[in-house]
LONU-918467 format. One record per residue (C-alpha): x, y, z negated; residue in three letters. Coordinates in steps of 0.001 Angstrom, whole numbers, plus 524288, in hexadecimal, padded with zeros to 5 digits. Example, Ala and Ser with C-alpha at 12.3 -4.5 7.8 and 13.67 -1.06 7.14 Angstrom:
# LONU-918467
8300C7EE6C7E188ALA/835667FBDC7E41CSER/
END
This chain:
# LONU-918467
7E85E7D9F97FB37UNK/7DF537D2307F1A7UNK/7DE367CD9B7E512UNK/7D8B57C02C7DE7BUNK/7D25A7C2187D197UNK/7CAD07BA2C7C759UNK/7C4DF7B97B7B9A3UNK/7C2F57AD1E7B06CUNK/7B94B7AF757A636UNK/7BCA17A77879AEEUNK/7B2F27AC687907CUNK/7A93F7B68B79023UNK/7B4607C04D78B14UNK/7BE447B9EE79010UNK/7C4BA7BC4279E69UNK/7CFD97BBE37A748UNK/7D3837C23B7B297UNK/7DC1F7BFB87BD80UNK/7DFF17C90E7CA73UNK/7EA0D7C5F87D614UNK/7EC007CF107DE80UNK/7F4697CF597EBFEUNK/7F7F97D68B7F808UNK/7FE4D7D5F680457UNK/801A17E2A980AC6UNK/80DEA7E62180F43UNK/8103D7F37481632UNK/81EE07F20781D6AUNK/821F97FE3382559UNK/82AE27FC6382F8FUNK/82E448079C83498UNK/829E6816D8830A8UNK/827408213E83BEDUNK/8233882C6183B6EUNK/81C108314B8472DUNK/814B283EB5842E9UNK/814BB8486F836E8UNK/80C1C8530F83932UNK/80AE885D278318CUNK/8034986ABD833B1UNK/801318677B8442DUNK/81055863BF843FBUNK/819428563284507UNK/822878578083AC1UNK/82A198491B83AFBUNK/8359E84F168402EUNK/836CD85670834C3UNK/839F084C3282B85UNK/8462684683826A0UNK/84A0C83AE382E0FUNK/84894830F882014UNK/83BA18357F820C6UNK/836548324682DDEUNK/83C56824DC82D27UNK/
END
């Protein structure tokens, strides 16, 4: 991520400003498991729906 900026003074009351910003992050899942869901000292992932877990 990052950004280019700049100002131009073109009088003493008088300016312009300019910002670019950009960014390069991509986040591609390939494939969701999950391993453990503990709740209260006890694995609960078998007790979801299958659309769920998947």
């Amino acid at each position: 991520m990052g950004a280019i900026e700049g100002q131009v003074n073109f009088a003493e009351r008088t300016k312009v400003f300019g910002e670019a910003q950009f960014s390069d992050i991509v986040f591609v899942i390939l494939k969701r498991i999950l391993t453990d869901f503990i709740i209260d000292k006890k694995n609960i992932e078998n007790t979801f729906p299958l659309t769920m877990v998947s």
